[in-house]
C-alpha positions in Angstrom: -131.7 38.4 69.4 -130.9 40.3 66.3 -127.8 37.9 65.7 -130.3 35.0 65.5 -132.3 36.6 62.9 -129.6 37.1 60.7 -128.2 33.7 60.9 -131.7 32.0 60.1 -132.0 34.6 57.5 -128.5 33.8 55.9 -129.2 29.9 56.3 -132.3 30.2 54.8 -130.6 32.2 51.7 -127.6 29.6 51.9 -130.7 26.6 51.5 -133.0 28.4 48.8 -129.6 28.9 47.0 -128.9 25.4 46.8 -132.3 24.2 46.2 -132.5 26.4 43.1 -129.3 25.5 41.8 -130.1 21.6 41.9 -133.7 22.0 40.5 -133.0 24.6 37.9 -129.3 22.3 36.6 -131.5 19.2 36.6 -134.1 20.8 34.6 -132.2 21.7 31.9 -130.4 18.8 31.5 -133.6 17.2 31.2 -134.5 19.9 28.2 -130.9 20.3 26.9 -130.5 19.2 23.1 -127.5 16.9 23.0 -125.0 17.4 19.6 -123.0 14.9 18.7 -121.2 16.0 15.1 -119.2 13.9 13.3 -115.0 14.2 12.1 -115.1 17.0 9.5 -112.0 18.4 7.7 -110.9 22.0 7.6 -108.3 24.4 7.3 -107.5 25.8 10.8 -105.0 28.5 11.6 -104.2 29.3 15.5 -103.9 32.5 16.7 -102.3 33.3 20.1 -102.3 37.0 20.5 -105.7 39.2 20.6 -104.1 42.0 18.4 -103.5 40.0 15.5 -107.0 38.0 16.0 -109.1 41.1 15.7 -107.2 42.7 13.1 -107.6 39.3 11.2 -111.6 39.1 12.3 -112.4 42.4 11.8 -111.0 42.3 8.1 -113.2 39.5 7.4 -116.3 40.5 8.8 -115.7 44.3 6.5 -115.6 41.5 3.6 -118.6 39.8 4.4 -121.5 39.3 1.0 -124.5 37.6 3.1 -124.4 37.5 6.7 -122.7 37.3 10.1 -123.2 35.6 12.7 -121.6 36.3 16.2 -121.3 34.9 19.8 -119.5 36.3 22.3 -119.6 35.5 26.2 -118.5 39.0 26.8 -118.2 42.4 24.8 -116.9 45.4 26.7 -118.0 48.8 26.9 -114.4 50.4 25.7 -112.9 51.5 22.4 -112.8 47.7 21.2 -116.4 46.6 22.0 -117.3 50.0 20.8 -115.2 49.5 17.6 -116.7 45.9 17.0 -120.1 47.2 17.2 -119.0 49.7 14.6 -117.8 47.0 12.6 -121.3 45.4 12.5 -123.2 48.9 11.9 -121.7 49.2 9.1 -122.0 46.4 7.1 -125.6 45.8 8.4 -126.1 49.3 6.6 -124.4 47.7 3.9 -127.2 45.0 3.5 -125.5 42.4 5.3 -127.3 39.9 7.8 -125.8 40.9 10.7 -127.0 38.9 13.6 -125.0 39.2 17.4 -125.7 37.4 20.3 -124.2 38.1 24.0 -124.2 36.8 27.2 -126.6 38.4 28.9 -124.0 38.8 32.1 -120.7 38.9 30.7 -121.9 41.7 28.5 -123.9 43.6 30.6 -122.3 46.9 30.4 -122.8 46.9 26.5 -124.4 50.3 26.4 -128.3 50.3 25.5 -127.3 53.2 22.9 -125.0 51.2 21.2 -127.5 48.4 20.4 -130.1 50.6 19.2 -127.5 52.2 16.7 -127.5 48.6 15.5 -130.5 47.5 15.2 -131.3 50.8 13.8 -129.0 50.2 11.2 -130.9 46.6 10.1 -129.1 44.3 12.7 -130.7 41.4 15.4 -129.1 41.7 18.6 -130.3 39.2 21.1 -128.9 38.2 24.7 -128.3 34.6 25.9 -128.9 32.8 29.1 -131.4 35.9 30.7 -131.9 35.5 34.3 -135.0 34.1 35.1 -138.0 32.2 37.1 -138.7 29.8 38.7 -134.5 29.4 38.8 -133.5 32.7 39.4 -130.0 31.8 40.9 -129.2 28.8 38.7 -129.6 30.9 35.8 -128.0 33.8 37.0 -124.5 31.1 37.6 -125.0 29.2 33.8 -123.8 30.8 31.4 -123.0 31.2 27.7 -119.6 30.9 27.2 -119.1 30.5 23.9 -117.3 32.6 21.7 -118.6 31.9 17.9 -118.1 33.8 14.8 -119.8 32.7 11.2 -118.8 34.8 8.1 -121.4 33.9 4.4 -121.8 30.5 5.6 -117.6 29.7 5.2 -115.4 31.2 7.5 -115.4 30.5 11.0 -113.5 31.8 14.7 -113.9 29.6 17.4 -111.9 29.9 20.7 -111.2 31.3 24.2 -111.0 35.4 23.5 -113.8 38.0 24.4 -114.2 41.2 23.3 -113.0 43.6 25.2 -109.2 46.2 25.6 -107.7 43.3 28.0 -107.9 41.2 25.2 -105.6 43.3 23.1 -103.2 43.9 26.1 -104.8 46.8 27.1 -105.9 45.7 31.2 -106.6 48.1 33.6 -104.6 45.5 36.0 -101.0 45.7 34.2 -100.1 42.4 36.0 -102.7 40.5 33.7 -101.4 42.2 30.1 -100.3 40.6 27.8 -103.3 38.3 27.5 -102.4 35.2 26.6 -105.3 32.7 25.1 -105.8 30.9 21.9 -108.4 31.5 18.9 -108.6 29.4 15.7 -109.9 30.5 12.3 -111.8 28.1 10.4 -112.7 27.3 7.0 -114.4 23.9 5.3 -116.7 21.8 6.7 -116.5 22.4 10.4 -117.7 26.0 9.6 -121.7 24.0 9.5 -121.0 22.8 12.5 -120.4 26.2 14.1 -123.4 27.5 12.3 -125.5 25.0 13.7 -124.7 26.1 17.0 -125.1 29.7 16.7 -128.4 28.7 15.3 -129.5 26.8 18.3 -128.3 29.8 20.7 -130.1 32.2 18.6 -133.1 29.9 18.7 -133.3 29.7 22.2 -132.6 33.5 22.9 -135.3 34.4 20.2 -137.6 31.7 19.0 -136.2 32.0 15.4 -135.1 29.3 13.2 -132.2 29.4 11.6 -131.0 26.0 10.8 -133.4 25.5 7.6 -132.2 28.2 5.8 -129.7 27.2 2.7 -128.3 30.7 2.9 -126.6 29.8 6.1 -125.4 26.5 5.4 -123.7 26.5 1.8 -121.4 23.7 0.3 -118.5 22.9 2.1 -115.0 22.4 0.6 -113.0 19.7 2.4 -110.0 21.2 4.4 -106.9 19.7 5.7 -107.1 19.0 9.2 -109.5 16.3 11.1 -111.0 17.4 13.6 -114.6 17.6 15.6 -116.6 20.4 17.4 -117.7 19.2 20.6 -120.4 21.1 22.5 -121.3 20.1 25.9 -123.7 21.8 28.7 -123.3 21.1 31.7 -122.5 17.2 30.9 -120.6 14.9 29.1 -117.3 16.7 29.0 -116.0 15.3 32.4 -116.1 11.6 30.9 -115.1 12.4 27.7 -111.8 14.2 29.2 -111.3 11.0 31.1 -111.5 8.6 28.2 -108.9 11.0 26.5 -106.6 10.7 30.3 -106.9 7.0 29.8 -105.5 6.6 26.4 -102.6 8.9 27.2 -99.6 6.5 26.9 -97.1 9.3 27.0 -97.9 12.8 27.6 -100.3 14.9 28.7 -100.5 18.8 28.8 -103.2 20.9 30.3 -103.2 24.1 29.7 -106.2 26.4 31.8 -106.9 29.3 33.9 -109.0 27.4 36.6 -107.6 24.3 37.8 -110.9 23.0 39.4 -110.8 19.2 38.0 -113.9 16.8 40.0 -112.5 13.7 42.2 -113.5 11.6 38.9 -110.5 13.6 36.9 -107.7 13.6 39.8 -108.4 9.6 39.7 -107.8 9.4 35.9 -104.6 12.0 36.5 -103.2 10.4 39.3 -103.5 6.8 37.0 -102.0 8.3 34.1 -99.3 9.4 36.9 -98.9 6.1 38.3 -98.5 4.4 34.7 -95.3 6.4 33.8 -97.5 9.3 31.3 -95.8 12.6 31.8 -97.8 15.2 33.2 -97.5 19.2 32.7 -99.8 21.6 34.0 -100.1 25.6 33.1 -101.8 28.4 34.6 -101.3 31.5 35.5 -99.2 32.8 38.0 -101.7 36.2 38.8 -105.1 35.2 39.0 -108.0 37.5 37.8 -110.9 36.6 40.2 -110.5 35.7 44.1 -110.1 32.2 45.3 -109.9 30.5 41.8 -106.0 30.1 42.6 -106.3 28.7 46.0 -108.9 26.4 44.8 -106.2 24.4 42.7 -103.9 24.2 45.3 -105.7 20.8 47.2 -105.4 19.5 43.9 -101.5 19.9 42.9 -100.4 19.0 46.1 -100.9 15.4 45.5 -100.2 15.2 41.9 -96.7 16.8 42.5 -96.2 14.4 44.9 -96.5 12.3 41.9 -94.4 14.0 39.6 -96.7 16.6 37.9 -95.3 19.1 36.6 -97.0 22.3 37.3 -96.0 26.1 35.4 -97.2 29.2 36.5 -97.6 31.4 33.9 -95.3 35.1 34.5 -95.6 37.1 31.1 -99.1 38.5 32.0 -102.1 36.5 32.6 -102.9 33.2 30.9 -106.1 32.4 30.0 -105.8 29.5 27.4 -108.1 26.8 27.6 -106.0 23.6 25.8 -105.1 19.5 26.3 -102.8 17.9 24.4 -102.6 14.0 24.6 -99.6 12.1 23.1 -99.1 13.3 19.4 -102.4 12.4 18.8 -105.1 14.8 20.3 -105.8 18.2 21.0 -108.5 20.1 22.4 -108.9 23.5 21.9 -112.1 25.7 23.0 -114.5 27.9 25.5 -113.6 25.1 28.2 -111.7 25.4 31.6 -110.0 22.4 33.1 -112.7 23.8 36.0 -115.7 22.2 37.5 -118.1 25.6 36.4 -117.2 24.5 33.2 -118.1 20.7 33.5 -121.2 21.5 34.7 -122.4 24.7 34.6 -121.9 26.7 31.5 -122.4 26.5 27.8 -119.2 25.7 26.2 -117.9 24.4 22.8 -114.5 23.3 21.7 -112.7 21.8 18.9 -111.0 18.1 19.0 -108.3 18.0 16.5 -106.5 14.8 15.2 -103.6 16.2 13.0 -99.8 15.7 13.8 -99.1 18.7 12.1 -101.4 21.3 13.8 -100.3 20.0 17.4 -96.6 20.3 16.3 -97.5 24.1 16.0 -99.8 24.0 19.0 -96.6 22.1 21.0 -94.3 25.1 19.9 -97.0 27.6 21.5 -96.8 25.9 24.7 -93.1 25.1 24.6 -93.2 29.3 25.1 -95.6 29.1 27.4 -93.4 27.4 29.8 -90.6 29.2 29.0 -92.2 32.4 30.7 -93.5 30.0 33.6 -92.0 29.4 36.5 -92.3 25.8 38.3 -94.3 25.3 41.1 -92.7 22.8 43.5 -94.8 21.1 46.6 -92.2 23.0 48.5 -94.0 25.6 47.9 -97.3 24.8 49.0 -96.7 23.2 52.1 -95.5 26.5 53.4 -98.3 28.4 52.3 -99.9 30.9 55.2 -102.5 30.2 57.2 -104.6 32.6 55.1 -104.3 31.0 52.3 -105.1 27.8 53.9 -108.3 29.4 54.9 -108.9 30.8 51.8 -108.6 26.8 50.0 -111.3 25.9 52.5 -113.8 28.6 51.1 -112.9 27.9 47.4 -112.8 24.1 47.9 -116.5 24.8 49.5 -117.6 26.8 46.4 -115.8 25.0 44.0 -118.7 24.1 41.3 -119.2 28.3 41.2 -115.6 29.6 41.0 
């Protein structure tokens, strides 16, 4: 009898589970705020490896005037996270607006200690995306997963690194160091635009307005590079990387830790297939959470069989989140090629339209695949029945992966 109680007990959990998800996602679409900014022009340099990006960011936050504001999906409790916190301390003792926003989840071991030593020292620390009623298990899955940094107004970082030692190479779980992900630093106009999304976090984490504040949002000097910051929660990126699939003509390269795409996408990739557009694929070979590499298996298998061309990553574990169309587009950002991403989490990434910058951005991936190996559909149809079982249980919680 007791077996009966737990089964009506787990189905009940299983249908209150899905209930809240649907009702709390459809909520806040209803209440989302919906961005749409414009092609600005700045001067953006990419950076690939985490110890030159936090040597670089941490130099420029020490030579911060005004303020700084910060975003991060995760910071760690280890000698980096506590270093960046340092960072801030200090120049919020300084005088300097110092103003840091975390995921509430993926930075939940930030110790309490630490953020009282900063908001001692004149800080605001503030945590996105709490868990909450009526929704508790919808908003305990959507998360903020953007990674923003604002320096006086002018200089920007936008990208797919956290904070944490894994981030510099430093991983507990040797097979996934080096980390291997891409950052940008910013300056010019699409610096406002990144302000104006802090600001809207920050809003919504603590009721305070930002975005009238000249302080924040000085004059902009025109940069270089085209390009546009695209937010999106929980819709709009799904079409909008399918109108980019459709105007492929030659290439497209997709470069992502997840490879969870929705039936909508595999129809767009297997057309761009059919059509003669050449398609690569890279992700890593080790993956860092269970089932997310099974889950992409149901989708290569048919897009080899077109003449995909899928690399798993070898030197470490990849993590960069990047599609390049043609010689024309490129999209760099917070954003998995994953269906959690799509239409679940906060995200924001950057569409740039400069031959030059994807030259350089080619040349990153050109090593990319260099320490990949190919996967063939050889390989997967002789997969073990495990793993067979395990792509039925990741293929059933795809959306959460």
């Amino acid at each position: 009898m007791w077996l009966v109680y737990v089964i009506l007990i787990i189905g009940a959990l299983i249908a209150w589970m899905v209930v809240d998800f649907k009702l709390g996602r459809s909520r806040f679409i209803r209440t989302r705020t919906r961005r749409n900014y414009g092609d600005r022009y700045s001067d953006i340099t990419l950076i690939s490896r985490g110890p030159e990006l936090f040597d670089k960011m941490f130099y420029d936050i020490k030579n911060a005037e005004s303020s700084i504001h910060i975003l991060f999906y995760i910071v760690q409790n280890d000698h980096l996270g506590h270093r960046f916190l340092e960072v801030l301390e200090e120049k919020a003792k300084q005088g300097v607006e110092v103003r840091l926003l975390m995921d509430q989840l993926g930075s939940s071991q930030v110790p309490k200690s630490k953020v009282k030593l900063l908001k001692q020292a004149g800080a605001e620390v503030a945590f996105a995306q709490k868990v909450k009623l009526p929704h508790l298990f919808f908003t305990s899955q959507q998360r903020n997963h953007r990674k923003i940094t604002v320096i006086d107004g002018k200089l920007g970082y936008l990208g797919g690194y956290n904070v944490g030692k894994e981030y510099i190479d430093e991983n507990d779980r040797p097979e996934l160091s080096p980390w291997r992900d891409y950052h940008m630093r910013m300056e010019g106009e699409g610096v406002l635009d990144l302000q104006a999304e802090f600001s809207i976090d920050w809003h919504r984490a603590t009721q305070k307005e930002l975005k009238n504040e000249p302080l924040y949002f000085p004059p902009a000097a025109k940069g270089e590079i085209r390009h546009q910051i695209f937010p999106t929660e929980g819709v709009n990126i799904e079409k909008f990387f399918g109108e980019f699939i459709d105007d492929a003509k030659h290439s497209i390269v997709i470069g992502t830790p997840y490879f969870i795409p929705t039936s909508h996408l595999m129809d767009k990739l297997l057309a761009a297939l059919d059509r003669g557009v050449k398609l690569e694929i890279i992700v890593p070979n080790q993956a860092d959470h269970a089932l997310v590499k099974e889950a992409a298996f149901p989708y290569f298998r048919p897009l080899l069989e077109k003449g995909a061309l899928v690399y798993q990553y070898m030197n470490g574990f990849y993590h960069g989140k990047l599609m390049i169309v043609d010689d024309h587009f490129c999209d760099i950002g917070t954003a998995n090629f994953d269906q959690r991403s799509f239409f679940i989490n906060l995200e924001l990434n950057n569409l740039i339209y400069d031959k030059n910058f994807i030259d350089i951005v080619k040349k990153e991936v050109a090593k990319d695949i260099k320490e990949s190996d190919r996967l063939t559909a050889s390989d997967l149809q002789s997969v073990s029945v495990f793993t067979r079982i395990k792509e039925k249980v990741a293929s059933a919680i795809s959306i959460l992966l």
